[in-house]
PAPA-981928 format. One line per 5 residues: their letters; for each residue x, y, z of C-alpha. Coordinates in pm, whole numbers, plus 32768, in hexadecimal, padded with zeros to 4 digits. Layout:
N
A> X/Y/Z ~ ... .
END
This chain:
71
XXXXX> 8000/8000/8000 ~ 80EE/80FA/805A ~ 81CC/80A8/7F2D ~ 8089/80F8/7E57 ~ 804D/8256/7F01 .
XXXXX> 81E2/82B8/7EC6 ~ 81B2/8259/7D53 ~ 803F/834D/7D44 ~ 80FD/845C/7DEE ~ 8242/8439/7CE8 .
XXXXX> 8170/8459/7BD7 ~ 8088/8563/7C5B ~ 81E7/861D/7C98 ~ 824E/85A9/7B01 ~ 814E/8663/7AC4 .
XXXXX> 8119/87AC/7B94 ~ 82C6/87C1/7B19 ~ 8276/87A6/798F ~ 813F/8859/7971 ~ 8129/89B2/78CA .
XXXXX> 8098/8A51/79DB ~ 80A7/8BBC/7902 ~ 7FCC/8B08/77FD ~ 7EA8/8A66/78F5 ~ 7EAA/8BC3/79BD .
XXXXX> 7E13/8C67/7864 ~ 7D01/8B5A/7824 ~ 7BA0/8B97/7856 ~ 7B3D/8B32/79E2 ~ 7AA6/89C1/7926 .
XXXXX> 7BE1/8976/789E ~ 7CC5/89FE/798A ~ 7BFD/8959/7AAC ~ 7C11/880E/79F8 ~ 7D6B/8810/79A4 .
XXXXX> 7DC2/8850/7AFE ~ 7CE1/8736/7B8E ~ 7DD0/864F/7A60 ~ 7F12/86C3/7AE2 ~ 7EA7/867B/7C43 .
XXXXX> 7DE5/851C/7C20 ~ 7E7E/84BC/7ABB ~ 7CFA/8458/7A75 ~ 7CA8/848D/7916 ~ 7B43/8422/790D .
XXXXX> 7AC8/8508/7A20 ~ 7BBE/861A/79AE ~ 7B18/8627/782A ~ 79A7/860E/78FD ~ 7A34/8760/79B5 .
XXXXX> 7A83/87F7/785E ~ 7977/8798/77A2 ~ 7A0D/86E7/76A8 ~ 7A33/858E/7609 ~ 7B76/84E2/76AF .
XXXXX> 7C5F/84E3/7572 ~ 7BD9/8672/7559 ~ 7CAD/8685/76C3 ~ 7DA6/85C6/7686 ~ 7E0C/86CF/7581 .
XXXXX> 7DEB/87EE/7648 ~ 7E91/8713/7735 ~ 7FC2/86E8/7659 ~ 7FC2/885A/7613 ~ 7FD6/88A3/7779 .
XXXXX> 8115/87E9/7792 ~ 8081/86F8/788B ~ 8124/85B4/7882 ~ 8066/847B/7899 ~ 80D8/83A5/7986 .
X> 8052/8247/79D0 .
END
C-alpha cells in the first residue's frame, strides 16, 4: 500500500514539474479547472467530464499544456 501511494505522489509531482503552468493560467475557468484536477489526480475521464469535452478532445489540450502522462 504504501509503495502504491509513493508512486501516485511521484507522478502527481511528474506532473505539477512539467506542466505549463503560464498556458493553463490563461484558459477559460472549464478548462483551466479541469486541467488542474488532471495534473493533480492524473484522471482523464473525469478531467474531459470537467471540460466538457470528448476524452481525445482533452487529451489534446492536454498535450498542449505540456502535461505529461504518466501511468
Amino acid at each position: 500500500m504504501e509503495e502504491v501511494l509513493k508512486a501516485l505522489e511521484e507522478a502527481r509531482e511528474l506532473r505539477r514539474r512539467h506542466a505549463d503552468w503560464q498556458f493553463i493560467e490563461s484558459q477559460p475557468p472549464k478548462l483551466r479547472a479541469a486541467l488542474k484536477y488532471y495534473v493533480e489526480t492524473g484522471d482523464i475521464y473525469v478531467a474531459s467530464r470537467i471540460a466538457g469535452m470528448t476524452v481525445d478532445e482533452f487529451n489534446e489540450l492536454r498535450i498542449r499544456a505540456r502535461i505529461p502522462s504518466v501511468t
